[in-house]
PDB file of N, CA, C and O in Angstrom, chain B, residues numbered from 101:
ATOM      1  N   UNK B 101     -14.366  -3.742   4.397  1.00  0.00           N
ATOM      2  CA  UNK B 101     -13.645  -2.473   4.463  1.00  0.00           C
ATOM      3  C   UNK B 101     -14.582  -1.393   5.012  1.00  0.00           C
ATOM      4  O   UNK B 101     -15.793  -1.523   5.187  1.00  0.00           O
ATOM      5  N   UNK B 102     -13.843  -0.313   5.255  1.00  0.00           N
ATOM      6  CA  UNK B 102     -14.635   0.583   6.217  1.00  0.00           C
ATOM      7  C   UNK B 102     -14.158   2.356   5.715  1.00  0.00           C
ATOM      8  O   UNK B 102     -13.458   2.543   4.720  1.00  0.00           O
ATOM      9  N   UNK B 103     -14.426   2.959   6.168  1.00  0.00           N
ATOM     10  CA  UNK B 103     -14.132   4.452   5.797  1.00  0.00           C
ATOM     11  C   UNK B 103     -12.638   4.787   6.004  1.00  0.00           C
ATOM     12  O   UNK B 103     -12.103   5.546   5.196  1.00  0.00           O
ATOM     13  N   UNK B 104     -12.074   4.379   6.819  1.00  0.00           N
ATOM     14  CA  UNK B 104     -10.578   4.328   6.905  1.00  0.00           C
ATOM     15  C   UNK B 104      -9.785   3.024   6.260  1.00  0.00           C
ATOM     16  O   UNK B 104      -8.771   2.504   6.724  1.00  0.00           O
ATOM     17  N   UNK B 105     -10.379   2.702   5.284  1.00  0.00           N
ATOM     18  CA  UNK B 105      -9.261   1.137   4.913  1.00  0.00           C
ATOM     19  C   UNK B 105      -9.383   1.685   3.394  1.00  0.00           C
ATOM     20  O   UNK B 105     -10.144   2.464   2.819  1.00  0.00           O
ATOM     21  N   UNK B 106      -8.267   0.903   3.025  1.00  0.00           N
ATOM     22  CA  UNK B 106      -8.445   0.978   1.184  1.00  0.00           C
ATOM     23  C   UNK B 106      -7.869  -0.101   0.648  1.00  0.00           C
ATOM     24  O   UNK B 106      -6.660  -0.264   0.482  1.00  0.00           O
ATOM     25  N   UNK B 107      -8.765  -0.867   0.368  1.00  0.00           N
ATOM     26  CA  UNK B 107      -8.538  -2.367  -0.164  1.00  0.00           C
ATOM     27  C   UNK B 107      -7.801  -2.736  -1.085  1.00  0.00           C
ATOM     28  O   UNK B 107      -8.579  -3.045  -1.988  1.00  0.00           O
ATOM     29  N   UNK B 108      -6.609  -2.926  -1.481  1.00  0.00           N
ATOM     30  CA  UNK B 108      -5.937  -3.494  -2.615  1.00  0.00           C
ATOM     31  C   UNK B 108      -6.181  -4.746  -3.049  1.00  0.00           C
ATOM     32  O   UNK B 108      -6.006  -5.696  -2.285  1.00  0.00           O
ATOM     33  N   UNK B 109      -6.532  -4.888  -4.082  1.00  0.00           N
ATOM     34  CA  UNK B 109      -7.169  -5.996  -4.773  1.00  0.00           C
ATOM     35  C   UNK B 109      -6.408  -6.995  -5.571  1.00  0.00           C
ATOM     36  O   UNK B 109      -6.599  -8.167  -5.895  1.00  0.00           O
ATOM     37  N   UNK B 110      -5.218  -5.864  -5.827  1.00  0.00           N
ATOM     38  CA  UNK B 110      -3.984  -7.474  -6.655  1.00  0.00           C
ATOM     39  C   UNK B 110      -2.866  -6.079  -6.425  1.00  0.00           C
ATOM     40  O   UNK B 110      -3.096  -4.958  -5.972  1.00  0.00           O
ATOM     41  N   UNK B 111      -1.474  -6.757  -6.997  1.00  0.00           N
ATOM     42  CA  UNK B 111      -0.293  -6.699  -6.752  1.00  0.00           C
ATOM     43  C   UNK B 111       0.286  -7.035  -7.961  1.00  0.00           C
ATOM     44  O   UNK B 111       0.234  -8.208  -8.331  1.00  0.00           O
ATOM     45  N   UNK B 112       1.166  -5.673  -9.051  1.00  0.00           N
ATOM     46  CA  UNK B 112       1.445  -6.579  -9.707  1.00  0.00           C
ATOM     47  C   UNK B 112       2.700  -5.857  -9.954  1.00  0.00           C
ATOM     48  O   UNK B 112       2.565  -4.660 -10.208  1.00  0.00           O
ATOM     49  N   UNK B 113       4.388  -6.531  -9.927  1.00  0.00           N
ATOM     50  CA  UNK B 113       5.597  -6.315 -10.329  1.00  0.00           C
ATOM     51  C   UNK B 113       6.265  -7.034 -11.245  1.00  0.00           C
ATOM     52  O   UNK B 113       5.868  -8.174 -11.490  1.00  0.00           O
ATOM     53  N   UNK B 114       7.384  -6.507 -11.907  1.00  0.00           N
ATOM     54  CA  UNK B 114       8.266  -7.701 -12.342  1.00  0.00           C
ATOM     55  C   UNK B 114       8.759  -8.652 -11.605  1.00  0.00           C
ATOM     56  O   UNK B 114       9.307  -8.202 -10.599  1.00  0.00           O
ATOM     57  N   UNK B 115       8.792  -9.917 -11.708  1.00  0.00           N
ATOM     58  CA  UNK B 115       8.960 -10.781 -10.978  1.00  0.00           C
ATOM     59  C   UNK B 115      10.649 -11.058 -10.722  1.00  0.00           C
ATOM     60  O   UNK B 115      11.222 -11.485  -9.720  1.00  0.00           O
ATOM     61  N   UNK B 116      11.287 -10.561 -12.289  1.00  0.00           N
ATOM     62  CA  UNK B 116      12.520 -10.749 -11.975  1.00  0.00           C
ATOM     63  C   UNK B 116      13.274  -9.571 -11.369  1.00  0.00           C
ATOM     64  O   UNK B 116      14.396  -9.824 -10.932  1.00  0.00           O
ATOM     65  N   UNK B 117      12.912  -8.566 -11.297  1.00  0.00           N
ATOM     66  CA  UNK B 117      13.243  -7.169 -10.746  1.00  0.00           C
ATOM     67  C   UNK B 117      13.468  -7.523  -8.995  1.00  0.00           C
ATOM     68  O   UNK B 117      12.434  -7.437  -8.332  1.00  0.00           O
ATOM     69  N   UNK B 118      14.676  -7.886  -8.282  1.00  0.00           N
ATOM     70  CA  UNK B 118      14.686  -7.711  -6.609  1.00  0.00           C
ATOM     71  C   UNK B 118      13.730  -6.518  -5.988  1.00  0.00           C
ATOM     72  O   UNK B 118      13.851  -5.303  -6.148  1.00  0.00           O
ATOM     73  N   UNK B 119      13.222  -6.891  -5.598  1.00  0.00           N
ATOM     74  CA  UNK B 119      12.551  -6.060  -4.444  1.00  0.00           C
ATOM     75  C   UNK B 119      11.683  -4.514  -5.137  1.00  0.00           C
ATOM     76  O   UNK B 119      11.578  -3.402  -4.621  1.00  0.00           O
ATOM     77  N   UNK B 120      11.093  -5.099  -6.667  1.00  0.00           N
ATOM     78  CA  UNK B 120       9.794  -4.497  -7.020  1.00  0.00           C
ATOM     79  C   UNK B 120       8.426  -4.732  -6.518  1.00  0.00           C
ATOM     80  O   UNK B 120       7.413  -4.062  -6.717  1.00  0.00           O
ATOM     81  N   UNK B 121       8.523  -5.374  -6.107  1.00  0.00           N
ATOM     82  CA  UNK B 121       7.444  -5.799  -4.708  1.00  0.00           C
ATOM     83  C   UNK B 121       7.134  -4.688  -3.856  1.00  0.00           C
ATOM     84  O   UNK B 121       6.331  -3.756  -3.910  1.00  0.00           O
ATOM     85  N   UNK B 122       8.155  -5.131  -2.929  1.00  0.00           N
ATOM     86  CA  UNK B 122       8.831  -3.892  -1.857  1.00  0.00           C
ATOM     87  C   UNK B 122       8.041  -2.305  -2.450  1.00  0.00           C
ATOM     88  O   UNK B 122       6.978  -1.760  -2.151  1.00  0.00           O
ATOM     89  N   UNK B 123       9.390  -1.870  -3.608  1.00  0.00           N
ATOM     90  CA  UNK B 123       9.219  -0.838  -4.125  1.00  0.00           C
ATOM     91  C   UNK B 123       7.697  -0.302  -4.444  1.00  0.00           C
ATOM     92  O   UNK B 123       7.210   0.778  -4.109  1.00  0.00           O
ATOM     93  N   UNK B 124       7.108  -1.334  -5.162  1.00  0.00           N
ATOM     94  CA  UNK B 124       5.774  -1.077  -5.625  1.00  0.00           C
ATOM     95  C   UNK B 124       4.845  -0.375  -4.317  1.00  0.00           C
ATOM     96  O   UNK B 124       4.395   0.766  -4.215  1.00  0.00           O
ATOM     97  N   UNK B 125       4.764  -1.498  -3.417  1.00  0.00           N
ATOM     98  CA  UNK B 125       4.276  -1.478  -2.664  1.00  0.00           C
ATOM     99  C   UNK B 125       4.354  -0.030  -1.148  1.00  0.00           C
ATOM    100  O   UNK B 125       3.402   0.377  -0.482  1.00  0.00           O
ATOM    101  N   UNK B 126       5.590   0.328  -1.074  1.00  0.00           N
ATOM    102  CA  UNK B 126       6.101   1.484   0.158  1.00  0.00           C
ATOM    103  C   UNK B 126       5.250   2.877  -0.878  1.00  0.00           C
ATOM    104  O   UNK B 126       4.416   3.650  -0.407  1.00  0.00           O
ATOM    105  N   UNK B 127       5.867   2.886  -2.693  1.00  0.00           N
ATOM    106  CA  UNK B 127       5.161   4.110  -3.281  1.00  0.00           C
ATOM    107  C   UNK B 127       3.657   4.213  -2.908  1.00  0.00           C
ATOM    108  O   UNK B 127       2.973   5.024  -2.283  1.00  0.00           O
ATOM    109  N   UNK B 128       3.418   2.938  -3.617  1.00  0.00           N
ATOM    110  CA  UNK B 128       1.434   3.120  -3.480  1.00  0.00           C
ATOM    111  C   UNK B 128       1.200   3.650  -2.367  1.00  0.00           C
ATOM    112  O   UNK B 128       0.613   4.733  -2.359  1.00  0.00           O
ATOM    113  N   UNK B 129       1.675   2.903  -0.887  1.00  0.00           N
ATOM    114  CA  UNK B 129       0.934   3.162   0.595  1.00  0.00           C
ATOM    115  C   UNK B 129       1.362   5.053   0.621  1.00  0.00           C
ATOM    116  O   UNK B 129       0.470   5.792   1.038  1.00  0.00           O
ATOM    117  N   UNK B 130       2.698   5.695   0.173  1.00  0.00           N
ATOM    118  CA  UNK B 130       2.274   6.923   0.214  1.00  0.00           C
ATOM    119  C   UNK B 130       2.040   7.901  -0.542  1.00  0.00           C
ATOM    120  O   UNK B 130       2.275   9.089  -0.321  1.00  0.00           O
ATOM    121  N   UNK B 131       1.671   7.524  -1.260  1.00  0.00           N
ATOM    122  CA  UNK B 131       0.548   7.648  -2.366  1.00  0.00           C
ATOM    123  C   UNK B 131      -1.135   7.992  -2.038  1.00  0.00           C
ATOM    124  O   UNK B 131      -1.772   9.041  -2.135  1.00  0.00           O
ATOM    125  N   UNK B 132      -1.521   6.637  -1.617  1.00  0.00           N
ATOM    126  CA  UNK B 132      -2.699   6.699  -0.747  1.00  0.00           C
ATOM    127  C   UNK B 132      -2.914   7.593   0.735  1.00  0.00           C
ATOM    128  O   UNK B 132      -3.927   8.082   1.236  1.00  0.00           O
ATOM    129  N   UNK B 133      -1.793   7.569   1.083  1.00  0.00           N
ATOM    130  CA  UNK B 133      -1.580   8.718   2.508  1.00  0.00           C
ATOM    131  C   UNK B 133      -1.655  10.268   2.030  1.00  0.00           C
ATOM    132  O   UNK B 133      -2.322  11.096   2.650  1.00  0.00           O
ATOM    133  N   UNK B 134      -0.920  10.572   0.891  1.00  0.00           N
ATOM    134  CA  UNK B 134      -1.024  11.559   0.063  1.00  0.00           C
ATOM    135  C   UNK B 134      -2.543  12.261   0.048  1.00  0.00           C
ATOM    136  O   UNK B 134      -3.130  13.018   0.821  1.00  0.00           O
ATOM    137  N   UNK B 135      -2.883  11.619  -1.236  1.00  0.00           N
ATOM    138  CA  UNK B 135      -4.161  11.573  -1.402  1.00  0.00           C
ATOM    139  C   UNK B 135      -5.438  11.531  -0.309  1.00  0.00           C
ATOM    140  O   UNK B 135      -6.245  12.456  -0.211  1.00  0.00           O
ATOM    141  N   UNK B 136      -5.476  10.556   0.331  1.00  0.00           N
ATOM    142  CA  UNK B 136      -6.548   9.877   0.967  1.00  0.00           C
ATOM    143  C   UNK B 136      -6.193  10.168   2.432  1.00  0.00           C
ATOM    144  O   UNK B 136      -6.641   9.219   3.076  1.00  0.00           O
ATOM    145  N   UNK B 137      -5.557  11.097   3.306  1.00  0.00           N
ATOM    146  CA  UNK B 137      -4.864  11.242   4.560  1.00  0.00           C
ATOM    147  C   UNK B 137      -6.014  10.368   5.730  1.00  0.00           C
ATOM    148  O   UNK B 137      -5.624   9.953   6.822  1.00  0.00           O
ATOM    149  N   UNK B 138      -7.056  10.258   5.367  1.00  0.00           N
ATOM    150  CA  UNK B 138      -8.131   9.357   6.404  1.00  0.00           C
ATOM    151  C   UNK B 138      -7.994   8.174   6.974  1.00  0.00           C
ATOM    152  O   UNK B 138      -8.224   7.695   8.085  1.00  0.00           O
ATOM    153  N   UNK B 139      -7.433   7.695   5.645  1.00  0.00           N
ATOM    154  CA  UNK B 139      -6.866   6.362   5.173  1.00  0.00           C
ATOM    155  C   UNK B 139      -5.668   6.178   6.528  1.00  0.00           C
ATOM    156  O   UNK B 139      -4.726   6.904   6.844  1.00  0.00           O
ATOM    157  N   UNK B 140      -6.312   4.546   7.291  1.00  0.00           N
ATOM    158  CA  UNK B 140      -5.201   4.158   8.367  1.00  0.00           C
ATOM    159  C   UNK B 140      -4.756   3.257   7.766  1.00  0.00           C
ATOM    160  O   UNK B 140      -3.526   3.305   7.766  1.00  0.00           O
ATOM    161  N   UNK B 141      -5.298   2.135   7.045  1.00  0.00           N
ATOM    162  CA  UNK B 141      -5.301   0.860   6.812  1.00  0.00           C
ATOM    163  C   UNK B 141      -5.094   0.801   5.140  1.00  0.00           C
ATOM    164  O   UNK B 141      -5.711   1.530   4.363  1.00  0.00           O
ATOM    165  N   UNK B 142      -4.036  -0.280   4.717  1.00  0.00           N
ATOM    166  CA  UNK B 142      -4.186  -0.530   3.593  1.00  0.00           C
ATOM    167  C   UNK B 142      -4.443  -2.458   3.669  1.00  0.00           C
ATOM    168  O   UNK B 142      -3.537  -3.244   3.944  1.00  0.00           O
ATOM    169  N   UNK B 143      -5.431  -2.729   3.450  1.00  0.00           N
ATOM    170  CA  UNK B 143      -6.052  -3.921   3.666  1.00  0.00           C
ATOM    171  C   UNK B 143      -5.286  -4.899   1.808  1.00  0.00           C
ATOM    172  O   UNK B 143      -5.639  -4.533   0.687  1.00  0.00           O
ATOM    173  N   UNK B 144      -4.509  -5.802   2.012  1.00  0.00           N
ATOM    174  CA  UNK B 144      -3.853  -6.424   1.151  1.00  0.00           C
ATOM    175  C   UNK B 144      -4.438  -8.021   0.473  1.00  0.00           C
ATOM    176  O   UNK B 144      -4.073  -8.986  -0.198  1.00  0.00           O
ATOM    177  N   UNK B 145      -5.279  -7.605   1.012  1.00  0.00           N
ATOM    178  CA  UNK B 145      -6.421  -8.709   0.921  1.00  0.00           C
ATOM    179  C   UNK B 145      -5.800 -10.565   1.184  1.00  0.00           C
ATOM    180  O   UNK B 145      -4.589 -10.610   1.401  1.00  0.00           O
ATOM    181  N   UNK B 146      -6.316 -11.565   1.176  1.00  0.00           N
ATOM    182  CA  UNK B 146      -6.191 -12.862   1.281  1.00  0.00           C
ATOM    183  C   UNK B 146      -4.641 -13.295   0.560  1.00  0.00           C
ATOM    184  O   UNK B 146      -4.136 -12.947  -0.507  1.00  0.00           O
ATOM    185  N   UNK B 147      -4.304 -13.924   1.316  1.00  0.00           N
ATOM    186  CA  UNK B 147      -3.189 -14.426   0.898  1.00  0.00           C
ATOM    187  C   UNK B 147      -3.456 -16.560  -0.109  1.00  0.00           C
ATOM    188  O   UNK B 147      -2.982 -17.267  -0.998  1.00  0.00           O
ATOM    189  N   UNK B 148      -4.385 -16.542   0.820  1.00  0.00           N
ATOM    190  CA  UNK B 148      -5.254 -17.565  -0.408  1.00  0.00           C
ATOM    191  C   UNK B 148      -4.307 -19.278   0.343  1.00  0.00           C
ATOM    192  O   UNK B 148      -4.569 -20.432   0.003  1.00  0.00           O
ATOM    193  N   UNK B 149      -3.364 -18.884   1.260  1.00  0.00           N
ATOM    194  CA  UNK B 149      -2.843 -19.974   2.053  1.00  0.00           C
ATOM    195  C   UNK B 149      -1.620 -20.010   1.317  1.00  0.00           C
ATOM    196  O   UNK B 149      -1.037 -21.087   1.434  1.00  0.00           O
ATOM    197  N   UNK B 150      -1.008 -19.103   0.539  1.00  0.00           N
ATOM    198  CA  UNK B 150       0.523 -19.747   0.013  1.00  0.00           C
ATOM    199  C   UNK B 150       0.957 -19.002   0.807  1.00  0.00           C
ATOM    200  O   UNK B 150       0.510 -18.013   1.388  1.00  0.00           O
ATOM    201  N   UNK B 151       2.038 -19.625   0.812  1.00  0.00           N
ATOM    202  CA  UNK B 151       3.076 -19.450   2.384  1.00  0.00           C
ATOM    203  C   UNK B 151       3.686 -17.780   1.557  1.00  0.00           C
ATOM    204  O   UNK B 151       3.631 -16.697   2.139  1.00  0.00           O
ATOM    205  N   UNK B 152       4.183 -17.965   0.251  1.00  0.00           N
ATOM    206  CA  UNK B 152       4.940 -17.014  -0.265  1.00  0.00           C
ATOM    207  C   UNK B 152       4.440 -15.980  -0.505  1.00  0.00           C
ATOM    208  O   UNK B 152       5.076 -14.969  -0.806  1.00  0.00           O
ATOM    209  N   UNK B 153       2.840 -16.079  -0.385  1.00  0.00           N
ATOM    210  CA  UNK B 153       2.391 -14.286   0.087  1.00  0.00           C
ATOM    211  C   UNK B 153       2.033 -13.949   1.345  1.00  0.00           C
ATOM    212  O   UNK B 153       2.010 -12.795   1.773  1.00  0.00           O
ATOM    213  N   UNK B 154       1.694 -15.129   2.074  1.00  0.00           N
ATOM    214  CA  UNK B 154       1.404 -14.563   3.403  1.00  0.00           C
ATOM    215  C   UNK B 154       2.945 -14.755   4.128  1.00  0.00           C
ATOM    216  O   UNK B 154       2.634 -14.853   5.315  1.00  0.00           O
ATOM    217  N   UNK B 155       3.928 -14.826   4.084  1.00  0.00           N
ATOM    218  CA  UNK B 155       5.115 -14.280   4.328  1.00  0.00           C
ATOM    219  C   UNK B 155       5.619 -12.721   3.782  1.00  0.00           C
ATOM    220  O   UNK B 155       6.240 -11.897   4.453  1.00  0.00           O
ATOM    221  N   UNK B 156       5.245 -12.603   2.627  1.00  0.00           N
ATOM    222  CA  UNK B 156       5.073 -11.348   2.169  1.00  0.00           C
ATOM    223  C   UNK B 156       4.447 -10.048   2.811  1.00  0.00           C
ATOM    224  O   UNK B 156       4.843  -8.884   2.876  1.00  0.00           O
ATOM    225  N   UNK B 157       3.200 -10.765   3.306  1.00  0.00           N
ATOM    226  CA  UNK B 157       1.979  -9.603   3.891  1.00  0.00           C
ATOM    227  C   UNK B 157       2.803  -9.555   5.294  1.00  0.00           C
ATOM    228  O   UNK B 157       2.966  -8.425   5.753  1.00  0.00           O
ATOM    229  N   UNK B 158       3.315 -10.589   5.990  1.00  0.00           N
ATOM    230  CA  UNK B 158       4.097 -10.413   7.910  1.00  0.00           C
ATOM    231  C   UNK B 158       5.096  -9.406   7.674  1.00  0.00           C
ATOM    232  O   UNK B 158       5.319  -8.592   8.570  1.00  0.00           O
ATOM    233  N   UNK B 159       5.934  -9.335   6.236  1.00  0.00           N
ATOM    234  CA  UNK B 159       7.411  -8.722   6.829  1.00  0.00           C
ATOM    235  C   UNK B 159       6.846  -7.425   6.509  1.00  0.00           C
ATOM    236  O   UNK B 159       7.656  -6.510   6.356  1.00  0.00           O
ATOM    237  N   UNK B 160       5.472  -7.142   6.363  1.00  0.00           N
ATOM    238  CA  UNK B 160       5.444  -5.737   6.659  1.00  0.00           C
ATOM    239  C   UNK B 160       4.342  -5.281   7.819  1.00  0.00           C
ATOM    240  O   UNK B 160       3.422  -4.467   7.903  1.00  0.00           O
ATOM    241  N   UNK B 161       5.018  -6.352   8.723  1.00  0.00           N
ATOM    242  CA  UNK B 161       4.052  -5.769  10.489  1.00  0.00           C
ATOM    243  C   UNK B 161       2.730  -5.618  10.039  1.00  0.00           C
ATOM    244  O   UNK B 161       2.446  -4.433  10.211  1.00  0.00           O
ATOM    245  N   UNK B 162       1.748  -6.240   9.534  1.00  0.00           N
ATOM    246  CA  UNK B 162       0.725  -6.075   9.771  1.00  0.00           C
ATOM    247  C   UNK B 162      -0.202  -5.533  11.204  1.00  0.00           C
ATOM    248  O   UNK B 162      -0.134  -6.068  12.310  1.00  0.00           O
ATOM    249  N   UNK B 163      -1.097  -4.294  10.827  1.00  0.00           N
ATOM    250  CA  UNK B 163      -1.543  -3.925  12.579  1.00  0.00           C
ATOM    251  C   UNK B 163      -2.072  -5.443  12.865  1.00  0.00           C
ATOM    252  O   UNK B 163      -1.573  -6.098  13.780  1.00  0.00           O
ATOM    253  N   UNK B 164      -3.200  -6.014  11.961  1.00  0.00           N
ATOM    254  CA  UNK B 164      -3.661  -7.122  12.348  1.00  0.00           C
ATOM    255  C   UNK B 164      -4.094  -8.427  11.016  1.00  0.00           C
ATOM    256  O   UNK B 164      -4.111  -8.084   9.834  1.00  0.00           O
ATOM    257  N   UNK B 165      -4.306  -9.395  11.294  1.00  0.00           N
ATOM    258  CA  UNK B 165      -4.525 -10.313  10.265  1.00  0.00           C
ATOM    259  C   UNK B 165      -5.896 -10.883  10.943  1.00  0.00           C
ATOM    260  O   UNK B 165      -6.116 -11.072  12.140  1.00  0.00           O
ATOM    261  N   UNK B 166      -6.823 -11.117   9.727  1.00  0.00           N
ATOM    262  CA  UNK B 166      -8.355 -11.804  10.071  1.00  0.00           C
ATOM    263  C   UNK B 166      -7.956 -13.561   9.587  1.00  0.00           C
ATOM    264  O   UNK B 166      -7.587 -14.066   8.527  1.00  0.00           O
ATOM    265  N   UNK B 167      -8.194 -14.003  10.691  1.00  0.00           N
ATOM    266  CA  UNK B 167      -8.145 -15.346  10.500  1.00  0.00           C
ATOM    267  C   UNK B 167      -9.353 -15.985   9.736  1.00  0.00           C
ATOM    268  O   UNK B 167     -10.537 -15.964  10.071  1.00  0.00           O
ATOM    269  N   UNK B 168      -8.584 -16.755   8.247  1.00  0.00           N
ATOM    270  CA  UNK B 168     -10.314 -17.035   7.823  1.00  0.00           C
ATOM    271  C   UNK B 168     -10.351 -18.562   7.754  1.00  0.00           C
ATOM    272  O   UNK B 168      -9.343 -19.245   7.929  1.00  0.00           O
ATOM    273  N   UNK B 169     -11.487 -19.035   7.507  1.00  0.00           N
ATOM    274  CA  UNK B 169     -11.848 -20.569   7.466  1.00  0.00           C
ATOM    275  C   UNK B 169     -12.470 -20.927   5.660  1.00  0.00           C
ATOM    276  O   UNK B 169     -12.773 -20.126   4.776  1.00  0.00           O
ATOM    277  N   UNK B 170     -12.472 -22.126   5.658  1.00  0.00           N
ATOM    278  CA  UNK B 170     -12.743 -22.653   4.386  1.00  0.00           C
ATOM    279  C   UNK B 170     -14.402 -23.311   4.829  1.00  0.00           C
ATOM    280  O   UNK B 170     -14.808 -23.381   5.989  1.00  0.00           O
ATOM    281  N   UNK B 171     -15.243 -23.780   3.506  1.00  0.00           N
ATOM    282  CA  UNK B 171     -16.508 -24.386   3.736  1.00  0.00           C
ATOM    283  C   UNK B 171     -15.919 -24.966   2.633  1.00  0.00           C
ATOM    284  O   UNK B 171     -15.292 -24.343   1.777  1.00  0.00           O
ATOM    285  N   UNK B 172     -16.147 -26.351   2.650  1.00  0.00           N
ATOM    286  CA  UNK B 172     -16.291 -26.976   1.519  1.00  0.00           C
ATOM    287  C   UNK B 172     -17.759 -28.003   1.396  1.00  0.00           C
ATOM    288  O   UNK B 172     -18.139 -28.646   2.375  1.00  0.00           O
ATOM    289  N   UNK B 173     -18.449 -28.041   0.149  1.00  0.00           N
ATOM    290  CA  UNK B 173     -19.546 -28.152  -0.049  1.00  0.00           C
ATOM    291  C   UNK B 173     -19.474 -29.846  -0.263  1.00  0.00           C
ATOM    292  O   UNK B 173     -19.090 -30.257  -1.358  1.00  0.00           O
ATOM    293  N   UNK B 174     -19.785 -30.651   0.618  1.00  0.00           N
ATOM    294  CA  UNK B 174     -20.357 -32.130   0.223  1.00  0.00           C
ATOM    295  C   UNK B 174     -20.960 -32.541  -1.040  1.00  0.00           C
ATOM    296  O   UNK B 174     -21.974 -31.911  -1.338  1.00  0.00           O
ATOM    297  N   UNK B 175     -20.530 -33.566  -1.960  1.00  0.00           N
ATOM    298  CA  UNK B 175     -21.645 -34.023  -2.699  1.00  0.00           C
ATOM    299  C   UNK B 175     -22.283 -35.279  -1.881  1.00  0.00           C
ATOM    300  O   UNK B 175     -21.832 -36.003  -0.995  1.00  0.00           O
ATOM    301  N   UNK B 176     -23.872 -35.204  -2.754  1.00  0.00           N
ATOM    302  CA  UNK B 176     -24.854 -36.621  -2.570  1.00  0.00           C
ATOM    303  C   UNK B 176     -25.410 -36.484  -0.727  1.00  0.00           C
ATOM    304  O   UNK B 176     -25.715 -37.421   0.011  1.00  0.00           O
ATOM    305  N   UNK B 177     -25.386 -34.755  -0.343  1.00  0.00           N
ATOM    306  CA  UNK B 177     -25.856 -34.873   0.952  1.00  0.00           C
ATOM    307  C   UNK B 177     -27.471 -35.161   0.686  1.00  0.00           C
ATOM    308  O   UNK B 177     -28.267 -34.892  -0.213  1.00  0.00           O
ATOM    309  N   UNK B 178     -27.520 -35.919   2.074  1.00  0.00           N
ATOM    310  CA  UNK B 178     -29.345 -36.288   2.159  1.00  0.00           C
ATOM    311  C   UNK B 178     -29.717 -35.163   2.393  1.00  0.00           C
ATOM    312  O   UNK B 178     -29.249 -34.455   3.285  1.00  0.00           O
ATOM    313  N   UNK B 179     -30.849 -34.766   1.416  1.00  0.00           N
ATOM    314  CA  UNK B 179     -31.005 -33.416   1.463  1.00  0.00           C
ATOM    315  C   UNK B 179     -33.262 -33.887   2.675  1.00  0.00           C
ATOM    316  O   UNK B 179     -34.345 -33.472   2.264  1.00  0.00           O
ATOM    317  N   UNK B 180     -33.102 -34.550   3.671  1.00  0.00           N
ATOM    318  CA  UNK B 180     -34.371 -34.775   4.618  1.00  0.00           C
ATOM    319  C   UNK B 180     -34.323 -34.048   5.380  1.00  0.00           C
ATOM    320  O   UNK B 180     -35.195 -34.006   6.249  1.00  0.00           O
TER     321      UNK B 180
END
């Protein structure tokens, strides 16, 4: 993150409530515009590969998405 971003770190609604998601989510961003007018970016952090949040994070036009990669750590590497 950078001087213009403001990182949201979790997300949290009633699950059975339609479109507290949504709701939650349109208040906060002007909220933060309010407050923070510098602020371009609200960075929604990793979607972690489930389809049902990173479908979530598209239907709201993202300017852009960082494509990330996985490392997974070997056991019993020859460590020569």
């Amino acid at each position: 993150a950078n001087e213009n971003t403001f990182d949201v770190h979790f997300e949290k609604a009633r699950w059975d409530v339609e479109g507290a998601y949504t709701a939650i989510n349109c208040e906060f961003a002007k909220y933060i515009q309010a407050k923070y007018p510098h602020i371009l970016y609200l960075d929604r952090e990793e979607d972690m590969g489930v389809e049902g949040l990173r479908k979530a994070k598209e239907s709201y036009f993202p300017h852009h998405m960082i494509q990330r990669g996985f490392a997974v750590l070997k056991e019993n590497v020859n460590e020569d």
